[in-house]
C-alpha positions in Angstrom: -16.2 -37.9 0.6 -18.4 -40.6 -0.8 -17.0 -42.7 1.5 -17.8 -41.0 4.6 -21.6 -40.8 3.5 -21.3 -44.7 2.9 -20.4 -45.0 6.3 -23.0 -43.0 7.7 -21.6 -39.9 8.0 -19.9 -38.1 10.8 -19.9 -37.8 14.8 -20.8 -34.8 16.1 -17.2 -34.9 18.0 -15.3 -35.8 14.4 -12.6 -33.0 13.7 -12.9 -32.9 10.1 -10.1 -30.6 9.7 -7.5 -33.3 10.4 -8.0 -36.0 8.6 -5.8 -38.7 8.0 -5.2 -41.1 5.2 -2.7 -44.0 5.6 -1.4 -46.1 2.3 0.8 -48.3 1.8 2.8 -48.4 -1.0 5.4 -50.8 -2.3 9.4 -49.5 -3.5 10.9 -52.2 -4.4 11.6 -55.2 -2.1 10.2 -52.6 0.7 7.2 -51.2 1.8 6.4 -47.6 3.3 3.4 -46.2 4.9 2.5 -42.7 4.0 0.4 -40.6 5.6 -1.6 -37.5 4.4 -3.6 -34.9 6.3 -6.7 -33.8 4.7 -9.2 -31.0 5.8 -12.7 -32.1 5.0 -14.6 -29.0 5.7 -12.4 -27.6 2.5 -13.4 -30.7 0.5 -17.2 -30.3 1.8 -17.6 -26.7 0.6 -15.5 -27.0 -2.3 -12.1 -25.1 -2.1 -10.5 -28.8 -2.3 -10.6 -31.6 -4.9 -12.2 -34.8 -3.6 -9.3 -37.2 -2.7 -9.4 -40.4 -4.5 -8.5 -43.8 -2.0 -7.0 -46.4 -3.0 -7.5 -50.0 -2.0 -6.3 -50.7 1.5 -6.3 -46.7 2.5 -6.9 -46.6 6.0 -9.2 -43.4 7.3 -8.6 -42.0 10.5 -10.7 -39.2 11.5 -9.6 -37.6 15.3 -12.2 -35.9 17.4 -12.4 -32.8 19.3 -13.4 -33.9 22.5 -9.8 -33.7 24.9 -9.8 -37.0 27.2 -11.4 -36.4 30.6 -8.9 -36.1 33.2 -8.4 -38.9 35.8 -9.3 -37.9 39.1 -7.2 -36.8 41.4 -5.5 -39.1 44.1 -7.3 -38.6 47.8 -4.5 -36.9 49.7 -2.7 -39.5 52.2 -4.8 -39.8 55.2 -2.7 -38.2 58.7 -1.9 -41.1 61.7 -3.9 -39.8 64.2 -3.3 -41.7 67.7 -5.9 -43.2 69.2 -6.4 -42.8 72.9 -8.2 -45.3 74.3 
């Protein structure tokens, strides 16, 4: 959590409930990535113990907000003869 507040907190869109933390860790001659969901608001209020990161963790914190829709395609225009 300190983290967060280093960074200036959160957007009001964050979804704190899904958090993500990707690491990297090395087996070997090979390296995995590992990822680990973590719900903030349970950390925040204190039913969760503070997760410690590690150097190179990456943070990924998904929002709420659902991508607008594109718009939808005019409908094909109808040949219409022309008298003239």
């Amino acid at each position: 959590m300190q983290v967060i507040g280093m960074s200036e907190g959160f957007l009001p869109t964050a979804n704190k409930s899904e958090v993500r933390i990707v690491r990297l860790q090395q087996q070997g001659a090979a390296d995995n990535l590992f990822e680990t969901i973590v719900n903030l608001k349970n950390i925040e209020v204190g039913k969760a113990p503070d997760v410690q990161l590690q150097s190179g963790d990456v943070i990924l914190i998904p929002t709420h907000v659902k991508p607008e829709r594109p718009p939808r395609p005019a409908p094909p225009e109808k040949d219409i003869a022309r008298v003239l």
